[in-house]
PAZAPA-4460 file (N, C-alpha, C; in steps of 0.05 Angstrom, whole numbers, plus 32768, in hexadecimal, padded with zeros to 4 digits):
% residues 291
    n_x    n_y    n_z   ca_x   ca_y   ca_z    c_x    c_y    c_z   seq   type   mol
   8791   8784   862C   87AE   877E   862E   87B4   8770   8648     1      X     A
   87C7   8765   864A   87D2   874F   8660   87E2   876A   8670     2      X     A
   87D9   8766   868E   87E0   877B   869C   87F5   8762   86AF     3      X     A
   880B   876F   86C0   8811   875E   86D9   8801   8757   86F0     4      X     A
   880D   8742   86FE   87FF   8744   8719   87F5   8755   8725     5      X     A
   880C   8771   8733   8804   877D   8742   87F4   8794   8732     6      X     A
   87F6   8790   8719   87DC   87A8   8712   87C2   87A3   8712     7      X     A
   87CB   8788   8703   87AC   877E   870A   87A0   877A   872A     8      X     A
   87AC   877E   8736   87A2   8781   8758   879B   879B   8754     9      X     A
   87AE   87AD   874B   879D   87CB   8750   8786   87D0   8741    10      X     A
   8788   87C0   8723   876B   87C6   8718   8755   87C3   8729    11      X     A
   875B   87AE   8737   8740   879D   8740   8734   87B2   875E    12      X     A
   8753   87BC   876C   873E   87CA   877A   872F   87E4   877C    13      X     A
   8749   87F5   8761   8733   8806   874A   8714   8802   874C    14      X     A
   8717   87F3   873F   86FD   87E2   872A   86E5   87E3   8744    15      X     A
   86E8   87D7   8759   86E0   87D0   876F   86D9   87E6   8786    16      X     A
   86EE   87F6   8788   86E7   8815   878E   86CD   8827   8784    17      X     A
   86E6   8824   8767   86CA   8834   874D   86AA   882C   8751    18      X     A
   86A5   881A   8751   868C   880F   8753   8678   8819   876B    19      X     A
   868E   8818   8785   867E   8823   8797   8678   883F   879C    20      X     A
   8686   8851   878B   868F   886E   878C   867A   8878   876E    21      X     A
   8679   8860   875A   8661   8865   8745   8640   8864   8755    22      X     A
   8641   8857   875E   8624   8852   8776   8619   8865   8789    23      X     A
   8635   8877   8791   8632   8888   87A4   862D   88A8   879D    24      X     A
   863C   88A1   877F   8631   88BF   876E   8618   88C4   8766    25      X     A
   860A   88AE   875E   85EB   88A9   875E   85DD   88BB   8775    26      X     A
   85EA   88B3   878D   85D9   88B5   87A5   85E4   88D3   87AA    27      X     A
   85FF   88DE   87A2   8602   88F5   87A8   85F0   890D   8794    28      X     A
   85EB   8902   8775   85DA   8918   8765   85BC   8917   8772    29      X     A
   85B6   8901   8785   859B   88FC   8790   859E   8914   87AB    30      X     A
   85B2   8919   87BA   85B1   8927   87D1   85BE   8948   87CB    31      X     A
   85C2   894D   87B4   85CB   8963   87AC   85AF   8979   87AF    32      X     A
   859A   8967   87AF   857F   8979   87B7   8572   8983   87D9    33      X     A
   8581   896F   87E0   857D   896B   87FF   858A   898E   880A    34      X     A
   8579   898B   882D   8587   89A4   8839   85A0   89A5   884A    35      X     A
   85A0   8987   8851   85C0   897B   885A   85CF   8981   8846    36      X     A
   85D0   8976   882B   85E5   896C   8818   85F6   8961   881C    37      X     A
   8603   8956   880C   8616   8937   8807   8630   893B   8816    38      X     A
   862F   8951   8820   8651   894E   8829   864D   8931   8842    39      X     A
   8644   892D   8852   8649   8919   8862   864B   88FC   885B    40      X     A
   863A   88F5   8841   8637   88E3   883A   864F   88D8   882B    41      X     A
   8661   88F7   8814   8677   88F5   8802   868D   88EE   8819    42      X     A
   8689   88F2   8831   86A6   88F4   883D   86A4   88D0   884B    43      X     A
   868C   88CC   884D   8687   88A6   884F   868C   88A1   8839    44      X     A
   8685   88A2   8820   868E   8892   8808   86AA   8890   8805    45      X     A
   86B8   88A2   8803   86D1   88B0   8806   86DE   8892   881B    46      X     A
   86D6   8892   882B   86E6   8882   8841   86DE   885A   8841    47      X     A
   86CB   885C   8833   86C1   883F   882C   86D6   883E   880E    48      X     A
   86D6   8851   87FB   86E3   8847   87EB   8704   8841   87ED    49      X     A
   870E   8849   8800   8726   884F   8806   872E   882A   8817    50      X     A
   871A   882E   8821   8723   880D   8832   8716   87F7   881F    51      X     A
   8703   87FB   880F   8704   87E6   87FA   871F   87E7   87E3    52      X     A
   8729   87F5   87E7   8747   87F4   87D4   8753   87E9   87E9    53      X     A
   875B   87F4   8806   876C   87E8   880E   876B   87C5   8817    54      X     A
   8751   87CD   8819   8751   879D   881D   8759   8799   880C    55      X     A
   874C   87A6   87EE   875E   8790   87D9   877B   8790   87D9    56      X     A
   8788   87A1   87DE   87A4   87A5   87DA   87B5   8798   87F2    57      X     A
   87A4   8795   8809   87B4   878A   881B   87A8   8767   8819    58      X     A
   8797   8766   880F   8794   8741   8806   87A3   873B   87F6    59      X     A
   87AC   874A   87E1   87CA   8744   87CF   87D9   8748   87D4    60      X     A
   87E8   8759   87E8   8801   875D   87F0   87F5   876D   8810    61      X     A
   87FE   8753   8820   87F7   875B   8839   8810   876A   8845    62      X     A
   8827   8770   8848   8838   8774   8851   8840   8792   8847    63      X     A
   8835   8796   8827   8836   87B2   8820   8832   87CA   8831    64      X     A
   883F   87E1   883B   8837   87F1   8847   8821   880E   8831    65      X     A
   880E   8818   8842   87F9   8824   8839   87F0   8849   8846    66      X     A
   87F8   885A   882B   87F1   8871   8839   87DB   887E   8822    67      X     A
   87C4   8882   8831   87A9   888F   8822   879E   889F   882F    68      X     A
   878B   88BB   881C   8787   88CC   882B   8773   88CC   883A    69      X     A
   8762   88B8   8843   8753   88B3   885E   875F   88B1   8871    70      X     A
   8766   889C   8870   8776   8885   8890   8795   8889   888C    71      X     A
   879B   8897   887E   87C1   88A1   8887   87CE   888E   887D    72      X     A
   87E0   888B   8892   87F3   8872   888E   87F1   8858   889E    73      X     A
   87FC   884B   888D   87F1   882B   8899   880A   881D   889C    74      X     A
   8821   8814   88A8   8839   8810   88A3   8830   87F0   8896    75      X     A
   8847   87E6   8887   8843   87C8   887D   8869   87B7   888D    76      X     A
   886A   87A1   888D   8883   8793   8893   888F   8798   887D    77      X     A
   8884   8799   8864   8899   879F   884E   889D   87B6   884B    78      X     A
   88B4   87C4   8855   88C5   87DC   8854   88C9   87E8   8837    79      X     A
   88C8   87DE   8824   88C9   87E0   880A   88B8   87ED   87F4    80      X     A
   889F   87E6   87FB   8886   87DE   87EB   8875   87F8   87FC    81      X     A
   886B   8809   87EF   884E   8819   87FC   8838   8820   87EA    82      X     A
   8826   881B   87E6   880F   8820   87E3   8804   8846   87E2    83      X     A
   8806   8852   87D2   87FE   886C   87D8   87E1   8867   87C1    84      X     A
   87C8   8872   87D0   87AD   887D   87C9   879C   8890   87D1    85      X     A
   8790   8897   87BD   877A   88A3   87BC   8763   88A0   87B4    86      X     A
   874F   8895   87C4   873C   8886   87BE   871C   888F   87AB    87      X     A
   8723   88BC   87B4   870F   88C6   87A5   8725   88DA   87A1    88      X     A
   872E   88E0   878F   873F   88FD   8785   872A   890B   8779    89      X     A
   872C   8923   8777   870E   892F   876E   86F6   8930   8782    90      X     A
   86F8   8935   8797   86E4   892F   87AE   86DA   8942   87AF    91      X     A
   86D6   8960   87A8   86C8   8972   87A8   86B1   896E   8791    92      X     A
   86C1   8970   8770   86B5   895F   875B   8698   894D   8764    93      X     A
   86A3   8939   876E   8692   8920   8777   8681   892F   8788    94      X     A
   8682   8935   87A0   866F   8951   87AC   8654   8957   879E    95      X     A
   8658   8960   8788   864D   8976   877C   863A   8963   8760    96      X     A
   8644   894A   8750   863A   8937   874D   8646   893A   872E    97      X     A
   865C   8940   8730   8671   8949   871B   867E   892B   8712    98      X     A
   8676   8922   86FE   8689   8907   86FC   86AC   88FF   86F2    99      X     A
   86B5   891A   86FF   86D6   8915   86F9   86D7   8912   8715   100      X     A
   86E5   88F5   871C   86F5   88F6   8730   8706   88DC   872A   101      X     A
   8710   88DC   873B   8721   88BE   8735   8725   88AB   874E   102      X     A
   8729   8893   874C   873D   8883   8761   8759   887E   8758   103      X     A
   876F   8889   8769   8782   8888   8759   8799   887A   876E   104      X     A
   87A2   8867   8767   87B2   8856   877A   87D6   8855   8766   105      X     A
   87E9   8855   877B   8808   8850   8774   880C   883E   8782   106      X     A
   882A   8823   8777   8840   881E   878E   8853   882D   878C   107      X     A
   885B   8830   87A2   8877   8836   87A3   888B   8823   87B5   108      X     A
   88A0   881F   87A7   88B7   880D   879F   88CE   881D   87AA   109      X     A
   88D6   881B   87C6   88F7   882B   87D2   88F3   8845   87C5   110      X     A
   88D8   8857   87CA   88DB   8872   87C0   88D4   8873   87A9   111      X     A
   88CC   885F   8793   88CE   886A   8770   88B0   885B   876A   112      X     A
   88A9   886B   8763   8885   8861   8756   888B   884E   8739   113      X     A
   8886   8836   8744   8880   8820   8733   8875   8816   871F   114      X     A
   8855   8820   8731   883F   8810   8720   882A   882A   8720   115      X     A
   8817   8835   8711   8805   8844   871D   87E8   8847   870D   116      X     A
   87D8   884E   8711   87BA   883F   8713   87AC   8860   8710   117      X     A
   879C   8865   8705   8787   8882   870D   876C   887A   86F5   118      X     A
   8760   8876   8702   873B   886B   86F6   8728   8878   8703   119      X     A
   871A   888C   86F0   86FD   8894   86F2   86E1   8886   86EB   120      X     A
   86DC   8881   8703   86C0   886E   8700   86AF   887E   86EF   121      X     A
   86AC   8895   86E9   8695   88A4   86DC   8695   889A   86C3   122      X     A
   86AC   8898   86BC   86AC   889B   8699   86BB   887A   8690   123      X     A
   86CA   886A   86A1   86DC   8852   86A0   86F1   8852   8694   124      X     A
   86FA   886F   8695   8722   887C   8690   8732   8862   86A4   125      X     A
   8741   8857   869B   8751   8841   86A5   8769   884D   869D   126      X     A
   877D   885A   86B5   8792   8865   86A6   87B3   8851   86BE   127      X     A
   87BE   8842   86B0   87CC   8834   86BD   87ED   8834   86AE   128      X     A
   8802   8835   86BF   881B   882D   86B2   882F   881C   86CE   129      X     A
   8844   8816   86C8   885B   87FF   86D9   8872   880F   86C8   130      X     A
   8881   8818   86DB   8897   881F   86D2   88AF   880B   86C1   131      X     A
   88B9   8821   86AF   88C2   8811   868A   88AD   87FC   8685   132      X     A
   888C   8800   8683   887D   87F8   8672   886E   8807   865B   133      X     A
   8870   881F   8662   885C   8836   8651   8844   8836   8666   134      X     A
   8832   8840   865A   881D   8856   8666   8805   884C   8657   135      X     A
   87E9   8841   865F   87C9   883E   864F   87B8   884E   8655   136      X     A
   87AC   884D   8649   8787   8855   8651   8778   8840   8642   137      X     A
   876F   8839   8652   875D   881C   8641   8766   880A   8637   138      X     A
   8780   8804   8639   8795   87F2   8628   87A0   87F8   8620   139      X     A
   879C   881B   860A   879F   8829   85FA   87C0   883A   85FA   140      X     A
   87D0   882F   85EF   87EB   883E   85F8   87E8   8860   85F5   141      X     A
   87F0   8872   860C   87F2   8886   8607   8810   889E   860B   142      X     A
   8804   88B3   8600   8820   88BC   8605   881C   88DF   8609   143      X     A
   8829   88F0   8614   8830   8907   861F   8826   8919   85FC   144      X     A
   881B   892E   85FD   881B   8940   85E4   882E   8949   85E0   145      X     A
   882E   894D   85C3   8848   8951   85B6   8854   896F   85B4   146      X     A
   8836   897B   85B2   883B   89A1   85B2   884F   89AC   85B3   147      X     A
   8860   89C1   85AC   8877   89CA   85B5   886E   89EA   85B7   148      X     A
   885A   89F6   85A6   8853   8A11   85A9   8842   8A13   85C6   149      X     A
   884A   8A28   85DC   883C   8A31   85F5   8821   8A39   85E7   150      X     A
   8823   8A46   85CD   880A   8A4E   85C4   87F6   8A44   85C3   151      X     A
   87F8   8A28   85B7   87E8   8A15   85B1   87DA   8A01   85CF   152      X     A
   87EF   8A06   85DE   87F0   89ED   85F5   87D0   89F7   8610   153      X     A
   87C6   89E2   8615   87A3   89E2   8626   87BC   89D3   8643   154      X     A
   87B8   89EB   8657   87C9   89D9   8673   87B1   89E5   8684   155      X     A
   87B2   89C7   8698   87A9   89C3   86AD   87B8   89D7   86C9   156      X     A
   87AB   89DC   86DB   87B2   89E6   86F2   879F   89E6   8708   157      X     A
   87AC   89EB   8721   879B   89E5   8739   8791   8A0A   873B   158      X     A
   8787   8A0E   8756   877D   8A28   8759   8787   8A30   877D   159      X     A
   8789   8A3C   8785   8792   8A44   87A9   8779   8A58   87AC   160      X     A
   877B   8A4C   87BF   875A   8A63   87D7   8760   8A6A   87ED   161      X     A
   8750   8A7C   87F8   8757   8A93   8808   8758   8A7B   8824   162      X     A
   876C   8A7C   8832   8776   8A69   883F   8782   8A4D   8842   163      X     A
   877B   8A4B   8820   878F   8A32   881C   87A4   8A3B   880B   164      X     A
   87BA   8A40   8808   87C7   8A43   87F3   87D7   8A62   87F5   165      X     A
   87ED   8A65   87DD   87F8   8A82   87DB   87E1   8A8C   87CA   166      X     A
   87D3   8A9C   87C4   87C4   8AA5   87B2   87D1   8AC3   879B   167      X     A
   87E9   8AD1   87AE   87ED   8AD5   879F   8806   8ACD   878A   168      X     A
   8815   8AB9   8793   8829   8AA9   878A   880E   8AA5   876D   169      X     A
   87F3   8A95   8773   87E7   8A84   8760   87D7   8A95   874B   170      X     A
   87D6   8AAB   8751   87CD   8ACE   8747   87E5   8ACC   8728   171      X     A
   87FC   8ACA   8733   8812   8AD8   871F   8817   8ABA   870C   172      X     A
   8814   8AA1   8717   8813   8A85   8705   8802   8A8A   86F3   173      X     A
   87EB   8A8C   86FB   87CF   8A8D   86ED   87D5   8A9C   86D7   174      X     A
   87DE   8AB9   86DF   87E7   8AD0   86C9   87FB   8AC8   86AE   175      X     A
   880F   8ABC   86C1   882A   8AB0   86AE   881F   8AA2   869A   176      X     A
   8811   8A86   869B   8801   8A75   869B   87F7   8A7C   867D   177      X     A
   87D7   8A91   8681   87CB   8A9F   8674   87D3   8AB0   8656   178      X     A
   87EC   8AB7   865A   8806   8AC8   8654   880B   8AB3   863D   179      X     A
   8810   8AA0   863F   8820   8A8C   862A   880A   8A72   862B   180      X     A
   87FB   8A6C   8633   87EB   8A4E   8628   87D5   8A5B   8619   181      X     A
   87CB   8A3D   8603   87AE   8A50   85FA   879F   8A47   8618   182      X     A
   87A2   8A35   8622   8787   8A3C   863A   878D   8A26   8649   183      X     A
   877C   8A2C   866A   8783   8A26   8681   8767   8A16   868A   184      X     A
   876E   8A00   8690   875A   89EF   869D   8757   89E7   86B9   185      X     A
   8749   89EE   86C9   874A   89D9   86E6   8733   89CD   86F1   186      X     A
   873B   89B0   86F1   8727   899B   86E8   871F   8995   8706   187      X     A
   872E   8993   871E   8732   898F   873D   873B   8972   8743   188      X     A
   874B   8961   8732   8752   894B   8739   8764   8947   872C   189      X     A
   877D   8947   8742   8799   8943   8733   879B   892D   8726   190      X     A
   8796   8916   872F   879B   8908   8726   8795   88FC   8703   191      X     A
   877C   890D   870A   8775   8905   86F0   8782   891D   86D8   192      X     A
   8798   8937   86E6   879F   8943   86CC   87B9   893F   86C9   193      X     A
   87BF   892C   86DF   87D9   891E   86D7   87D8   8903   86C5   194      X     A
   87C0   88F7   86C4   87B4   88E5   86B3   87B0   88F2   8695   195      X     A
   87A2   8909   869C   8799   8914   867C   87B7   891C   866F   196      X     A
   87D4   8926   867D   87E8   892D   866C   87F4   891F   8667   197      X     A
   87F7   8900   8678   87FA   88E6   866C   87F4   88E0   864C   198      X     A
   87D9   88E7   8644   87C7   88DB   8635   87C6   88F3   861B   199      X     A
   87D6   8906   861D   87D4   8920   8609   87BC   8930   8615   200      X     A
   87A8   8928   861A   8794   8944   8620   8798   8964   862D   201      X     A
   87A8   8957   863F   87B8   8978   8648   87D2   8979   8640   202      X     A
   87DE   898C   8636   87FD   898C   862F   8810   8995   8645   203      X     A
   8804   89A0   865E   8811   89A0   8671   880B   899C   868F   204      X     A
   8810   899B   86A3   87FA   89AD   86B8   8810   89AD   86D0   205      X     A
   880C   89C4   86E4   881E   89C5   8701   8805   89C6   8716   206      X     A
   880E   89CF   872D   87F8   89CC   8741   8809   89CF   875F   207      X     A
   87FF   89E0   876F   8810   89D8   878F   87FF   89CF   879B   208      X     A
   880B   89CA   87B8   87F5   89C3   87D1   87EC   89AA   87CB   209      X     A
   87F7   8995   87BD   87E7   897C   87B9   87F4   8964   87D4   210      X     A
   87EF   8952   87D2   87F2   893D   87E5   8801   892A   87D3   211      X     A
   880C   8914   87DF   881C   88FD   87D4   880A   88EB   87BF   212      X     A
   87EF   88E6   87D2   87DB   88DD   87C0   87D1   88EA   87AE   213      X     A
   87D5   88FD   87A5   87C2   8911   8795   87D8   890E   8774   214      X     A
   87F6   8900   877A   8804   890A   8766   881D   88EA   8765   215      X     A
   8817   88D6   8778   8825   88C0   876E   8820   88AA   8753   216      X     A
   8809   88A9   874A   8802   889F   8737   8809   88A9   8721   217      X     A
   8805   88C4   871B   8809   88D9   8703   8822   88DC   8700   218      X     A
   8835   88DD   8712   884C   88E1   870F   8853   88D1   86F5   219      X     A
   8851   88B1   86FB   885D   889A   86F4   884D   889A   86D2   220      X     A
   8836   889F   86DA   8822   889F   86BF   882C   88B1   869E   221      X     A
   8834   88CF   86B5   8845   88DD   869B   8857   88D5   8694   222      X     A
   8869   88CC   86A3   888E   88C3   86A0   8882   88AE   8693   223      X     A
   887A   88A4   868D   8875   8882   8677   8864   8889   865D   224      X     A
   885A   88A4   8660   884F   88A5   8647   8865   88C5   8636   225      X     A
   8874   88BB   8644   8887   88CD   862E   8898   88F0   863D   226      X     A
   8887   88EE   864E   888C   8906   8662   8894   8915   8673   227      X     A
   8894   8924   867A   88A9   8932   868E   889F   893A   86AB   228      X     A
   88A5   8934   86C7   889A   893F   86DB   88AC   893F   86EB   229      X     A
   88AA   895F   8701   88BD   896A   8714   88AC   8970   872C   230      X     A
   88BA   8980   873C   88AE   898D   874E   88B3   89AA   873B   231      X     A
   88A2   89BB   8749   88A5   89D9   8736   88BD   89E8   873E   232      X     A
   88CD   89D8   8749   88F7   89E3   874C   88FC   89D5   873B   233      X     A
   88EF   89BB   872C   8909   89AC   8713   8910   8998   8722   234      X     A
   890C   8991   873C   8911   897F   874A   88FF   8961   874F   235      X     A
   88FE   8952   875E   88F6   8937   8763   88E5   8935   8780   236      X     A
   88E8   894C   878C   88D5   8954   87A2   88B4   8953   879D   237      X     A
   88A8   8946   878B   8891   894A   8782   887A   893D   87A7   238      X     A
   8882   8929   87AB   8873   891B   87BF   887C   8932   87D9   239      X     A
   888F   8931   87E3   889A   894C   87F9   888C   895F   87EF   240      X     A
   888D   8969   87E1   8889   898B   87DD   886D   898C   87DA   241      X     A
   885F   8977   87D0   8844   8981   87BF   883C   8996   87AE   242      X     A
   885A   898E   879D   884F   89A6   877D   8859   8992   8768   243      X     A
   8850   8998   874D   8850   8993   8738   8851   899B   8728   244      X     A
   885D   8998   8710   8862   89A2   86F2   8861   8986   86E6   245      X     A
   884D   8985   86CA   8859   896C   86B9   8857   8971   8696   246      X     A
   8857   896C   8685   8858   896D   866F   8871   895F   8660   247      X     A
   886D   8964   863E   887F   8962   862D   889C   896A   8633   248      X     A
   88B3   8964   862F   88C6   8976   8630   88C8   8994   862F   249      X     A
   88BA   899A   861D   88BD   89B2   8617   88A5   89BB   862B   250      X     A
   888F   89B4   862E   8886   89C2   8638   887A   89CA   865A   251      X     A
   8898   89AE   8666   8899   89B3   867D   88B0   89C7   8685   252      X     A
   88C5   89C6   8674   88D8   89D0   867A   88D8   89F9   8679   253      X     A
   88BD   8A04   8661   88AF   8A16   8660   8899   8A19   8679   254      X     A
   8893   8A05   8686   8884   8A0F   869A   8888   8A12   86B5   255      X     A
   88A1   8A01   86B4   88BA   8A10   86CA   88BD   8A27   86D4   256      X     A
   88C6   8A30   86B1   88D2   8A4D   86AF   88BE   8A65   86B5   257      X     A
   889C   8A61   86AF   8895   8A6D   86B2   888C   8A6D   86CF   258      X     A
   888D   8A5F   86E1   8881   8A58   86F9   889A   8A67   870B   259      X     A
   88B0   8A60   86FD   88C5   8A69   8712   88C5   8A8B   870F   260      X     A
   88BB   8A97   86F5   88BB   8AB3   86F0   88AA   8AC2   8706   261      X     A
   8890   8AB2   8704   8873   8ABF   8715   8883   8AB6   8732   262      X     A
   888A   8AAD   8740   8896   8AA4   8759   88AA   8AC7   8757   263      X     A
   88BB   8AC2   8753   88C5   8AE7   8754   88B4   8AF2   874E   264      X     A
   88A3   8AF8   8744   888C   8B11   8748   8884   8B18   8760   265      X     A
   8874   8AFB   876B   8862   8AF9   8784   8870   8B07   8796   266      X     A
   8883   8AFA   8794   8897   8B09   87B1   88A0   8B1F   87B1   267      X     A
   8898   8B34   879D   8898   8B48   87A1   8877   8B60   879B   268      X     A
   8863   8B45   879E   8841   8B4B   879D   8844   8B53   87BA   269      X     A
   8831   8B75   87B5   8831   8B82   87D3   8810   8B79   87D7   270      X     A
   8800   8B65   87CC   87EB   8B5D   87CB   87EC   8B41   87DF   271      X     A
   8810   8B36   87E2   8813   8B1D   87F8   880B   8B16   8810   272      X     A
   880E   8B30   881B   880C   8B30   8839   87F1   8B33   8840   273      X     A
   87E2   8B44   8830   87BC   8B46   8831   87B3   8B30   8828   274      X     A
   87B8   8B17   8819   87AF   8B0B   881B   87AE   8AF1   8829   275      X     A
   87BB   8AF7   883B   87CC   8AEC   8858   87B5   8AF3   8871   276      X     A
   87AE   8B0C   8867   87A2   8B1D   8883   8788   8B03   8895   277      X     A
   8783   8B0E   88AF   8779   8AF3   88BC   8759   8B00   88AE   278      X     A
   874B   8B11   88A2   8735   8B19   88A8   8733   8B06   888A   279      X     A
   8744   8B0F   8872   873C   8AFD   8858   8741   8ADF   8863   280      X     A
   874C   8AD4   8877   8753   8ABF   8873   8737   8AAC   8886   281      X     A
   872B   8ABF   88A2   8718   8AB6   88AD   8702   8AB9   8889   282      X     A
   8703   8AC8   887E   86F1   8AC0   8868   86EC   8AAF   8859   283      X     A
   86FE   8AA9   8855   8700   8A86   8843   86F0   8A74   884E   284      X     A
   86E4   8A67   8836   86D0   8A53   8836   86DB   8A3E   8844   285      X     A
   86CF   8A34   8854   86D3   8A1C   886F   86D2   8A00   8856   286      X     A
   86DB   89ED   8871   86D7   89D8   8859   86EC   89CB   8852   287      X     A
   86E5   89AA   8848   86FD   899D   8839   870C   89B2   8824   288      X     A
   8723   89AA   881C   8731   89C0   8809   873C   89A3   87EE   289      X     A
   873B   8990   87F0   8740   897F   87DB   8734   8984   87C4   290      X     A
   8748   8982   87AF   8744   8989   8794   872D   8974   878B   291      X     A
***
């Protein structure tokens, strides 16, 4: 299908990314044997693929301003126009020699995501939409699942660890969650399960603690394939806050309800404050914490 200009600029530095990040997975299932292991090497790939997107993006629109989770923010002369990426979402995944991850790149347009892009080199998922165009995967028009029974419905979610996160806020979700879906998936790359509820595969999914890049693409991807996305107040804070809810009508507006239920629980979990304590929290596993 005939894409526009500026998508076809993001394909290309997708495409171009992907390639180098397909090459580097090779070399990471090769050092997964080693007594170093790949973390040093994933966190160079990680940062080569990030500036091979950004040349391309700034050879097509030099003036665009650029914020990615390597190198931060990059201001542009055009006040307008920004660039939000993620060059390896799934970077633990990739780590480990797991082939879900993605490169997932947005514009954003005076605040409102435009155009948005999320491609996994493993498998060649091409998941792209431009706001009031609809939503692809492969060309392929797609659209949000139709489900209306909680019974029936497979949702995505993130997970909190002992120093990153409320755990037990994510204790009583999990529960709620459990309670009403047939079942709970967490894949570690938002982007891509904001891609999959785009596309019907998940019928729902929320998540806290994420970054701007972890959730500008997906935003735009569900809202064009038929869908619904908030911050988990019902609100538009999704980039500020770093939380998420998305699905069907029905079955974001049910996962609200249940998220806002477990939220009064927690806060009255006498299990909050211990898992606060400095001795569990010096326990937690060191280390990147990206999904």
């Amino acid at each position: 299908m005939a894409h526009s200009a500026i998508l076809n600029v993001m394909i290309k530095a997708a495409y171009r990314a992907g390639r180098s990040l397909k090459r580097d997975l090779g070399e990471v299932e090769h050092l997964q044997v080693s007594l170093k292991g790949p973390r040093n090497f994933v966190t160079a790939a990680d940062r080569r693929a990030e500036e091979i997107v950004y040349e391309e993006l700034a050879k097509a629109r030099p003036d665009y301003g650029f914020l990615g989770e390597e190198g931060g923010a990059r201001a542009g002369t055009d006040k307008s126009h920004r660039w939000i990426v993620d060059p390896l979402d799934g970077t633990t995944n990739f780590l480990h020699g797991i082939p879900h991850f993605a490169v997932s790149i947005a514009l954003e347009r005076d605040s409102a995501i435009v155009a948005a892009l999320t491609y996994n080199p493993a498998n060649d998922d091409l998941f792209v939409a431009e706001r009031g165009k609809g939503a692809f995967l492969n060309d392929r028009r797609i659209r949000v699942a139709a489900r209306q029974r909680l019974a029936d419905a497979v949702v995505a979610c993130g997970l909190p660890h002992y120093g990153r996160g409320d755990l037990a806020l994510g204790r009583h979700e999990i529960a709620a969650a459990q309670s009403h879906f047939a079942g709970l998936r967490r894949f570690g790359a938002a982007s891509l399960d904001l891609a999959w509820v785009a596309a019907g595969r998940f019928d729902a999914y929320w998540e806290r603690d994420l970054s701007p890049w972890d959730l500008a693409a997906g935003i735009l991807l569900v809202r064009e394939a038929g869908g619904f996305v908030s911050d988990l107040d019902g609100g538009e804070g999704i980039l500020t806050k770093g939380n998420i809810a998305a699905g069907n009508e029905t079955m974001h507006r049910e996962l609200l309800r249940l998220m806002k239920e477990a939220a009064k629980q927690a806060t009255n979990d006498p299990e909050r404050d211990a898992d606060k304590s400095p001795a569990k929290v010096a326990a937690a596993p060191a280390g990147r914490s990206a999904p």
